[in-house]
N, C-alpha and C positions, 0 to 999 in steps of 0.2 A: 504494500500500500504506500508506504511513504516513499520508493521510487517513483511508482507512478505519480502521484503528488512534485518529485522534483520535477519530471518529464513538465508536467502541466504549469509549475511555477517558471521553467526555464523558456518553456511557448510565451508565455505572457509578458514577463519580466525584461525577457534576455536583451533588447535596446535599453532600456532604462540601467541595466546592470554593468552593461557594458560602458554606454557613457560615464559614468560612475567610477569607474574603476580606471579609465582614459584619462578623466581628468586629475586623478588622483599619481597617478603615474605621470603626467604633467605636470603637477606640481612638487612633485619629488624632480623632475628632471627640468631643470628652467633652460639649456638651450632648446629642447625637444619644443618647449613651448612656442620660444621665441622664434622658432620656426617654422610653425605653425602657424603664428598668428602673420608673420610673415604669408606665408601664402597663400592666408585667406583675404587678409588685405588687399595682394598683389591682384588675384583672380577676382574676389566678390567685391571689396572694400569694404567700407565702414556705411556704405546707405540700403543695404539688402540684408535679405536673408540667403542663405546658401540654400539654391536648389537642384534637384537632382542634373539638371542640365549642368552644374558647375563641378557633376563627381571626374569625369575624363581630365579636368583639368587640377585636380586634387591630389597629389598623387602621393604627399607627404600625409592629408591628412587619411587618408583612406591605409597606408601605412601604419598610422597609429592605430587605426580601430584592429588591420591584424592581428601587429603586435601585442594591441590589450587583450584581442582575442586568444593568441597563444597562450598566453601568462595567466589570463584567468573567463578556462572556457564556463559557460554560464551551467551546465553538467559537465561532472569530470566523465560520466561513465557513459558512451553513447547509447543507445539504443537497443537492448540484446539482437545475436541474431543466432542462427542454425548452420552451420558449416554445411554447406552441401556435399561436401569430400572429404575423404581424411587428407591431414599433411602432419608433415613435421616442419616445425618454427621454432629456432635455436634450440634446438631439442628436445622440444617439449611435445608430444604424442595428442593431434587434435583428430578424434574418432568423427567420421559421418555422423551429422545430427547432433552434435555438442552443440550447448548453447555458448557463445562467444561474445564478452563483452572489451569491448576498444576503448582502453583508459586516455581518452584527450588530454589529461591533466599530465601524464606521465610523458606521454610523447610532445609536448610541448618544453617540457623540463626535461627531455632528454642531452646531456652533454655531449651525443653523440651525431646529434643532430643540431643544436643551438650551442655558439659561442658567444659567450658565456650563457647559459640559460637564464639565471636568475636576472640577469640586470633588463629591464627594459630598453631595447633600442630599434626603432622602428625604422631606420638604414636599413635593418637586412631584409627589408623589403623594397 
């Protein structure tokens, strides 16, 4: 039950949680901002709102929402599924019909995939 329950809070929430968590990594990182604010300027200015027509030309901020994205996905655990096949994966024995669940949180923090993982840097996109 209370998976289901994240699945349904993570449908509803997940922009709100995400902006949240951007700006907050933002303010931990003041060039990231000032780069940002920078290109919003640059492309929207100061007399608009940002609209979808101005996401192709955002490519710093659409960057950050990744990056937030990586660091703090809105469920760490995706979706279960059903292996259609058996495999082996680093050696671990996945039978036809296992249920398999894809840790986001883990492969985002993985050091073997992100340098550094932990630091916020929305460059490496």
């Amino acid at each position: 039950m209370a998976f289901t329950q994240d699945l349904i809070a993570g449908g509803t929430e997940s922009s709100a949680v995400t902006m949240e968590w951007a700006m907050s990594e933002l303010m931990r990182r003041p060039a990231a901002f000032d780069a940002a604010t920078e290109e919003l300027d640059r492309v929207v200015g100061r007399d608009r709102w940002v609209t979808e027509k101005d996401m192709p030309n955002l490519p710093y901020i659409e960057a950050i929402v990744k990056e937030s994205m990586r660091m703090h996905p809105i469920v760490p655990l995706l979706i279960p599924r059903m292996a259609r096949e058996g495999a082996t994966i680093d050696g671990y024995d996945i039978p036809k019909g296992a249920r398999v669940l894809i840790n986001v949180w883990a492969i985002g923090r993985d050091p073997e995939l992100w340098d550094p993982p932990e630091e916020f840097m929305p460059e490496r996109f």
